[in-house]
Every structure is written in C-alpha cells, then in structure tokens.
ZAMARGU-4260 file (C-alpha; in steps of 0.2 Angstrom, whole numbers, plus 5000, padded with zeros to 4 digits):
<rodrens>
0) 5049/4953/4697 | 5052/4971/4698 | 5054/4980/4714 | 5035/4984/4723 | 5040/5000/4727
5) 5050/5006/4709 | 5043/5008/4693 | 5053/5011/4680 | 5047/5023/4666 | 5053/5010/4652
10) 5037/4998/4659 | 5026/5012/4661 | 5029/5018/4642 | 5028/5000/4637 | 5009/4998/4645
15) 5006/5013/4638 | 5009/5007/4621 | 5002/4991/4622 | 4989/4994/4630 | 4971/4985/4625
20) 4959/4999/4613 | 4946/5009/4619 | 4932/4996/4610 | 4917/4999/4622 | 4904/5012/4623
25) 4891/5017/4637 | 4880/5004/4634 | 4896/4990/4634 | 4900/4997/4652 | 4882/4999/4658
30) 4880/4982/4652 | 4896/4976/4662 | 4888/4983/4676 | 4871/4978/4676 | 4873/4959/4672
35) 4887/4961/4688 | 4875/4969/4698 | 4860/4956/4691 | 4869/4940/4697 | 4863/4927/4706
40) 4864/4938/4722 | 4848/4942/4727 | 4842/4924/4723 | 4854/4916/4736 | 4854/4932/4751
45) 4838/4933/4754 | 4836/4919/4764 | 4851/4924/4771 | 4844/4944/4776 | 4827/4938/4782
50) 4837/4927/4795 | 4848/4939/4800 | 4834/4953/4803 | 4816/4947/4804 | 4801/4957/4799
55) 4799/4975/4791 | 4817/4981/4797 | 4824/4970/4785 | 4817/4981/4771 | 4826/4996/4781
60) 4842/4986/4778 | 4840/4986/4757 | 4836/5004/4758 | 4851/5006/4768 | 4862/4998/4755
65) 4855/5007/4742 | 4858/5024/4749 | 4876/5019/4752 | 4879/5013/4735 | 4874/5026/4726
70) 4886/5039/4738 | 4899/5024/4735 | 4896/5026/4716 | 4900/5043/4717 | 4914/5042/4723
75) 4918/5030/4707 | 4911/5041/4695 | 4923/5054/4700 | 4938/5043/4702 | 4934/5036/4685
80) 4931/5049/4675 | 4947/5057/4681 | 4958/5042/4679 | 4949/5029/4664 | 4962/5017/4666
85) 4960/4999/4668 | 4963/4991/4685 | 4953/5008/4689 | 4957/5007/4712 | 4976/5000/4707
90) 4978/5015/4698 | 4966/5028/4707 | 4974/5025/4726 | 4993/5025/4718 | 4990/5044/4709
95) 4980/5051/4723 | 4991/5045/4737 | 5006/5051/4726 | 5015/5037/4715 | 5033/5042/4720
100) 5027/5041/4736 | 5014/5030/4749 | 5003/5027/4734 | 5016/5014/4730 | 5010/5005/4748
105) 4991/5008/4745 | 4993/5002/4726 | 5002/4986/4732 | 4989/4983/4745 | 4974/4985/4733
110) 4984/4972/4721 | 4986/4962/4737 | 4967/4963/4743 | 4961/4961/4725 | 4970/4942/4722
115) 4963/4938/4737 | 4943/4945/4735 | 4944/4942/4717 | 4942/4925/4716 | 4929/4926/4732
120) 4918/4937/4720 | 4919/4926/4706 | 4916/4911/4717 | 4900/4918/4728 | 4893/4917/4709
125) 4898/4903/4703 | 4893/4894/4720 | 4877/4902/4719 | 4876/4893/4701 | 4877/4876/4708
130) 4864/4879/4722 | 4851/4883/4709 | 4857/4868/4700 | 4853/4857/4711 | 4832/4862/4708
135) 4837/4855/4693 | 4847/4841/4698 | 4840/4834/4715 | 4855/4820/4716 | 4868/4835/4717
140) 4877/4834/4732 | 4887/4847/4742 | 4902/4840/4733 | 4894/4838/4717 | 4891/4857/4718
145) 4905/4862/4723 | 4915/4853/4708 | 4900/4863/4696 | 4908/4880/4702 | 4925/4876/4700
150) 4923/4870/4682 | 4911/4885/4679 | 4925/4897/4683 | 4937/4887/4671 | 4924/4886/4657
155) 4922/4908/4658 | 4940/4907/4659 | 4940/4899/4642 | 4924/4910/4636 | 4935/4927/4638
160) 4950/4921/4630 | 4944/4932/4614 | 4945/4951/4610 | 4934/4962/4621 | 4921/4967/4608
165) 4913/4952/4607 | 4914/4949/4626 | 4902/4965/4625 | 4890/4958/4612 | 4888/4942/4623
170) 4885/4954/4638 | 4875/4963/4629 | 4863/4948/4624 | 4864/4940/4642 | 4859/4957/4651
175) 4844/4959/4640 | 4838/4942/4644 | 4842/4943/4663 | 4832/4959/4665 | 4819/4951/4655
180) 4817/4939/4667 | 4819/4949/4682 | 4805/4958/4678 | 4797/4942/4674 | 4798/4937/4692
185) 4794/4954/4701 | 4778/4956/4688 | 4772/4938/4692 | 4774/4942/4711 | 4764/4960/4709
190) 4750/4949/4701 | 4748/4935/4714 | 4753/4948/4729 | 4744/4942/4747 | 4740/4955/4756
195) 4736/4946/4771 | 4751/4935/4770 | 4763/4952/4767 | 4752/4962/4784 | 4759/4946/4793
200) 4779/4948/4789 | 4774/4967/4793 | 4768/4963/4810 | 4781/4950/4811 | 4792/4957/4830
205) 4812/4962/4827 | 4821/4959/4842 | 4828/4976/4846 | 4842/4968/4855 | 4848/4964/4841
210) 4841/4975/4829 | 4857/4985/4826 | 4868/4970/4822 | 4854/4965/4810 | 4853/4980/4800
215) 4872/4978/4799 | 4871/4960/4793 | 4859/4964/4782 | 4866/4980/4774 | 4881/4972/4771
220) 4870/4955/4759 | 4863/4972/4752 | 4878/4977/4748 | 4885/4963/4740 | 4869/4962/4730
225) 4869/4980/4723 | 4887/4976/4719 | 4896/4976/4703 | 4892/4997/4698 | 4909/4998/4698
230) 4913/4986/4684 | 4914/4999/4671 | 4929/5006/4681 | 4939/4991/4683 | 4937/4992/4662
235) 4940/5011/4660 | 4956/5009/4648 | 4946/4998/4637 | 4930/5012/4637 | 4926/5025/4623
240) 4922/5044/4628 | 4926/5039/4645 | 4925/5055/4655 | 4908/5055/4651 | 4902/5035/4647
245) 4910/5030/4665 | 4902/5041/4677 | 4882/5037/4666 | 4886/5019/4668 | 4888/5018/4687
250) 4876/5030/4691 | 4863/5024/4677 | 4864/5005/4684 | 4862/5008/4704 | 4843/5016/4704
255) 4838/5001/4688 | 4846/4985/4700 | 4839/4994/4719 | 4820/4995/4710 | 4821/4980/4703
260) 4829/4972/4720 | 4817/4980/4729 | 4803/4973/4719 | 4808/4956/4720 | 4810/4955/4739
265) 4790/4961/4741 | 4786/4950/4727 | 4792/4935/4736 | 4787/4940/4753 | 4769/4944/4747
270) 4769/4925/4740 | 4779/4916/4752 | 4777/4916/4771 | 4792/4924/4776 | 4799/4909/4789
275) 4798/4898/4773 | 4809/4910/4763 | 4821/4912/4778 | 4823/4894/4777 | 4824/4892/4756
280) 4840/4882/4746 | 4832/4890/4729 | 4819/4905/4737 | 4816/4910/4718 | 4812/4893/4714
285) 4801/4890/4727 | 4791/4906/4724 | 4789/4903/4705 | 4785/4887/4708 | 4771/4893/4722
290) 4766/4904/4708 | 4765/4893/4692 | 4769/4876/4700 | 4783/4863/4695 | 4784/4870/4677
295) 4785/4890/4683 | 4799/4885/4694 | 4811/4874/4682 | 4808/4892/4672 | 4812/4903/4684
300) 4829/4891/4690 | 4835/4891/4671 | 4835/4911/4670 | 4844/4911/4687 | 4857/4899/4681
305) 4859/4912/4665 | 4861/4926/4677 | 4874/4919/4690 | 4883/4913/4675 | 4883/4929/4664
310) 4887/4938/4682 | 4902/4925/4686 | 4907/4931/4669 | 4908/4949/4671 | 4916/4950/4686
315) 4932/4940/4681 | 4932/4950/4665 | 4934/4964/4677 | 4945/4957/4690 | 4957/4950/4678
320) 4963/4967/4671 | 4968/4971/4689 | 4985/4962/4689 | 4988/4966/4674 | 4988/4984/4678
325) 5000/4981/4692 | 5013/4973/4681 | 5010/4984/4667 | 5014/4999/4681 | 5028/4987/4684
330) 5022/4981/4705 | 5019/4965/4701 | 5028/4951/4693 | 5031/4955/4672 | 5022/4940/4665
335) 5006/4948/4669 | 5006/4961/4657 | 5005/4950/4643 | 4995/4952/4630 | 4989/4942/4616
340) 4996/4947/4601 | 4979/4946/4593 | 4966/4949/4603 | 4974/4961/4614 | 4968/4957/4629
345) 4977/4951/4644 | 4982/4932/4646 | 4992/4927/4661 | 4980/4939/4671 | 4964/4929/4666
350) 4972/4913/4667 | 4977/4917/4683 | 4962/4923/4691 | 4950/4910/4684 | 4960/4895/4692
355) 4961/4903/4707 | 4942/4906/4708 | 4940/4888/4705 | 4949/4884/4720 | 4940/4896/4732
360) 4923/4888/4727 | 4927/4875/4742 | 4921/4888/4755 | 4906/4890/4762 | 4891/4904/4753
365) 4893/4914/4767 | 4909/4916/4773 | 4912/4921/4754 | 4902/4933/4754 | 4907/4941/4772
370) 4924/4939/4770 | 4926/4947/4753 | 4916/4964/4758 | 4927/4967/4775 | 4943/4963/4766
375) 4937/4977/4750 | 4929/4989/4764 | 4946/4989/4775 | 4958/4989/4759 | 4949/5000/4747
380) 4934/5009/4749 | 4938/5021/4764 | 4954/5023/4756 | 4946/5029/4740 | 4934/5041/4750
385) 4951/5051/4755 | 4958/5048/4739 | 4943/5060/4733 | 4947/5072/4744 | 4965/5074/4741
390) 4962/5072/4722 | 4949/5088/4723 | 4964/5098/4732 | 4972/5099/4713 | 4967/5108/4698
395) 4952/5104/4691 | 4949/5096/4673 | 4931/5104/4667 | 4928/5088/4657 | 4928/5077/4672
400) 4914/5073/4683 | 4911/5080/4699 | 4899/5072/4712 | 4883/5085/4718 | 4881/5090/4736
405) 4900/5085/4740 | 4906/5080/4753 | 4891/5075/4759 | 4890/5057/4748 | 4909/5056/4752
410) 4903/5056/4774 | 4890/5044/4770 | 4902/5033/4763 | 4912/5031/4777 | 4900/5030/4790
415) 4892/5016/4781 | 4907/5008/4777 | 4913/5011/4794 | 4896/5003/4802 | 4896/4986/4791
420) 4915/4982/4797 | 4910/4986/4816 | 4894/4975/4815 | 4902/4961/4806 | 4908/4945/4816
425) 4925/4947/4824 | 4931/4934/4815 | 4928/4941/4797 | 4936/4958/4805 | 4953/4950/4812
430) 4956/4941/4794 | 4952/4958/4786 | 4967/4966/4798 | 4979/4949/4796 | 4977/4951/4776
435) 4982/4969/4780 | 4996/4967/4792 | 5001/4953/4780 | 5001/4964/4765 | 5011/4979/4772
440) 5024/4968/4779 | 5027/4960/4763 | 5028/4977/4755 | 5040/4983/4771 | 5051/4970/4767
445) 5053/4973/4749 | 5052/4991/4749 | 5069/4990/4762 | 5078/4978/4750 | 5078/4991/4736
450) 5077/5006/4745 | 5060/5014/4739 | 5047/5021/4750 | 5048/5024/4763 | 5065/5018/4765
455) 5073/5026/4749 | 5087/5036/4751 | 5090/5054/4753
</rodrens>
C-alpha cells in the first residue's frame, strides 16, 4: 500500500488513463438519484418520525429536511460541477483543503468514514427489503430477514459486475416504474383522504418538552429519506457534459422526491389513524391494504420491494467508485484501482463494498440509519461547506455552476447539520467522534512513518 499521505504522479497519470468513460447522460444521473432517493426509506421511517414527534410538527420536520437538502445540494452542485470526478467528496475535500497539504488528512478521512457508512447505506435498504418481505412471507423471522439482506447485497454485487451503460438502462427501467408507483400510492391516498381522521392527527398534542429533540429526530429520518441527490457526484467521472448534467441532476431530483414524500405522508395519515402508523412493520402495506384490502396491499408490498431493491442497487454502484478513487489517487491500498479489462468498471472496489454490506445487515434499522448520518454529518458535510468557501477564493471557471443567494445555502447547511448531530443520542455522537479520533490517528501514524504532512520535511 502506498503511503496515505504521498501520492506519486506515476499513479495519478495511471487513473488518469484508465479511467472508466464518460458513458452517462443527465438523465443516467438524474435516474441515479432518484431511484437512490426513491428507496425503501420513506416506507420503513415513517413509523419511525410519527414516534419520535407526534402530531402536526412532525410535518415541520419533513419541511425541515427538505430545505436543508436542497442548500445541501447546493453545495454538491457546485463541488461537482467544479470537480466531475468519480469518488466526487475524496476528491472535492483533497483539492479544496490542498492536496500537498491537509487535504491529504481530510481525503483519508472521507475514505475512512465512507468504508464504514457505505455499507450502512446499502444495508438500511436492503434491511428495509426484508421487512416488507416478510408481508409477503409471514413465517420470515428476524433471522430469516436478516439472512434476506445479506444475500440481496451479494446478488446487486453480482448485478453490477457489467459496464456501466447497461447499469443505466436497468436504472432507467426500475426509476420509471418506482415513480409509477409512488404516485400510485399518493393518488390512492388523495382519493380515500378522511378528513375527519387527518383534523384528529392535527389536533393530536406535541409535548413541547420535547419538541426540539423531536424536530431533530425527525429531520434527521427526513434526511435519510431525501438522501441520495448526491449520487450523480459519487459518478461524476463516468458523466457526459458534466459541468452542466451534474448540477440539473441534484437540483432537478430534490423538489420531484420532497413532493412526492410529502404526499405520501398526508396520504397515509388521512387513511390511517396515526397511532396505528406509529406502530406499523410494513405502514405502506397496511394503508394499501386499508385502501384496497388484501389484494391492494400484496401490490403495493411488491413495488416497495422493487424500490428498496433498485435503491440498494444504486447506492453501491455509487459507494463502490469511492475506494477506487483513493487507490487510483494512490491513499489507499493499489488493488482497488482495478479495473476490468472489458467492462471498465472497477472490481476489487465493488467486491469489496458488497460483502461488507452483507455483513452490516446484522444491526438493527435504526441504529443503521442514525449512525450513518452522524458519522457523514461530522466527516463530510460541514467539511464540504468550507470547502465551498475556500474553493470560491480561487479564479473562477465561467462554465461551472455557482449556487444563487451564496452564502446563504452554505449557513443553512451548517446550522442544520450542526442541529441534527447536537439532537442526536450521545451514543450515536461519541461513535461519530471515536471513528474520527480513530481515523486521524491512523493517518498520524502513517503520515510520521513516511514523513508527509504534517510531518514532511523542510
């Protein structure tokens, strides 16, 4: 393995030249992001937000999120635009922090965060899979499900061992039916809303002693849900035209997924008496099957299963460019910079990430879910807020996108961002700062083996 805090320019011209090819268009990306972004999450969270924050403030809490992620997707559209390379955050945090310099630490922390999160992200999906499986399949115990996740990480493993382009017809395919049926389920909900039963979750009390930790709780599930706008960027050396195709895709797919989010939570709570949605395995299910009975809701659990499994797909797709990046940059161990000598995509990176999110399917839906946004909100996104502003501090490429009302969406980043971690349970915040300390210290030591930064000499 080369030294984490040198990289020769022999590796970096050889990434260069093998690099996979530019072989997706906007509507590749934006489908990247929207069947990421459509996943099972809103299916499996909104038990979880209508427990965390009871009545009409649970609403507040989606808005919340949504505001935050389009100012976060902002901040990706820029960064992307300005640096389309795959891996996107390895690659943004090392050329805005200085890649002779601490952007060599913030790169290796970003590595070190995503091998850790990656596999949560995939495994939230594919444990949401098995949930909604077991509608299907009553006898499906806890282990039984957890067994289902595992082996539907290791069967996308196997789906995306092919060349890129016909990963993005697949997506393609999957997104058009998963919106289908989103609006499927929001449409049904519209036409059998109960007004009287929706007035009741309105007047339903929030107990303001806890309302703020609430609203936290609930902006961070938000959060998670709206999630996956960035996918595009985590694929930005493998898109066409893209200065511009980048910065549509993000900021095209947050306003489609917060609607139709927004939608689905109204439609269910104007068919399901909230404390019976609080408490729901399958809540989709159940409303569906309020809705059109036994049949409606076998329905309704078949689309869900297509969409956690389309978003399971996407999202290691995406994570399994990220070492490859490293190694390719030469911070992390050679092998992973392999490419297949036909299909061009990398090998040992997907291999790797796909196990791995097998094994992280033993935990518990939400400490997956928690733990993954703390660790990405601490490692990554308040360091890409500065990265903004020390990127604007150099000469400007006309061609490249530049947010509207800046700074403004950059403050409102890091307030948010700032407000999730302090709201979260201390537990998920000390393992957030452990990975951290754990991740600089390994860096520290390497870093004074070969002398690089901040150790290098004079």
């Amino acid at each position: 393995m080369n030294s984490i805090g040198q990289t020769s320019a022999a590796t970096e011209h050889s990434a260069t030249a093998s690099a996979p090819p530019r072989a997706l268009g906007f509507w590749g990306g934006l489908s990247a992001n929207l069947l990421n972004m459509i996943g099972v999450g809103p299916f499996i969270t909104i038990p979880l937000a209508l427990s965390a924050l009871a009545g009409p403030m649970v609403l507040v809490g989606w808005l919340a999120g949504a505001l935050l992620c389009l100012c976060d997707g902002m901040v990706w559209a820029e960064l992307g635009s300005a640096i389309p390379e795959s891996g996107g955050p390895y690659h943004y945090l090392r050329t805005a922090y200085g890649s002779e310099g601490a952007g060599r630490l913030f790169g290796f922390l970003y590595l070190w965060q995503t091998v850790l999160t990656a596999p949560l992200s995939i495994g939230s999906a594919a444990v949401g899979f098995a949930q909604y499986l077991a509608f299907l399949l009553p006898g499906l115990d806890h282990r039984g499900q957890v067994i289902t996740a595992a082996l539907l990480c290791l069967v996308n493993t196997a789906l995306l061992y092919r060349k890129v382009d016909s990963v993005q017809r697949l997506s393609l395919l999957v997104t058009v039916v998963v919106i289908g049926a989103c609006l499927w389920i929001v449409l049904s909900g519209l036409l059998h809303f109960d007004m009287h039963r929706f007035a009741g979750f309105m007047h339903a009390g929030t107990d303001m002693h806890g309302f703020w930790l609430g609203l936290g709780t609930v902006s961070l599930i938000a959060v998670y849900d709206y999630g996956g706008y960035n996918n595009v960027c985590m694929l930005g050396g493998e898109i066409k035209r893209p200065q511009r195709n980048i910065p549509l895709a993000v900021l095209v797919s947050i306003p489609i997924v917060a609607v139709l989010y927004m939608g689905l939570n109204l439609s269910v709570l104007g068919v399901l008496p909230w404390q019976q949605a609080a408490q729901s395995k399958a809540v989709v299910a159940d409303f569906m099957q309020a809705i059109y009975g036994h049949t409606g809701g076998m329905v309704a659990v078949l689309l869900i299963l297509l969409a956690s499994w389309g978003s399971a797909l996407v999202v290691l797709l995406g994570y399994s460019r990220v070492p490859f990046a490293a190694a390719a940059s030469g911070q992390f161990f050679p092998i992973f910079a392999r490419l297949h000598p036909r299909g061009r995509f990398p090998t040992v990176a997907l291999l790797f990430t796909g196990a791995i999110s097998a094994l992280a399917c033993v935990l518990p839906l939400d400490d997956l879910i928690a733990a993954l946004m703390i660790i990405q909100i601490m490692y990554q996104y308040l360091a890409q807020c500065l990265a903004i502003v020390l990127l604007r501090r150099r000469p400007r490429d006309p061609h490249h996108f530049r947010m509207p009302l800046y700074p403004l969406p950059v403050l409102i980043s890091v307030i948010g961002w700032l407000y999730i971690v302090c709201t979260s349970p201390w537990r998920h915040i000390l393992a957030g700062v452990a990975t951290m300390l754990g991740g600089a210290l390994i860096y520290a030591i390497d870093a004074w083996r070969h002398k690089a930064w901040p150790f290098q000499r004079p």
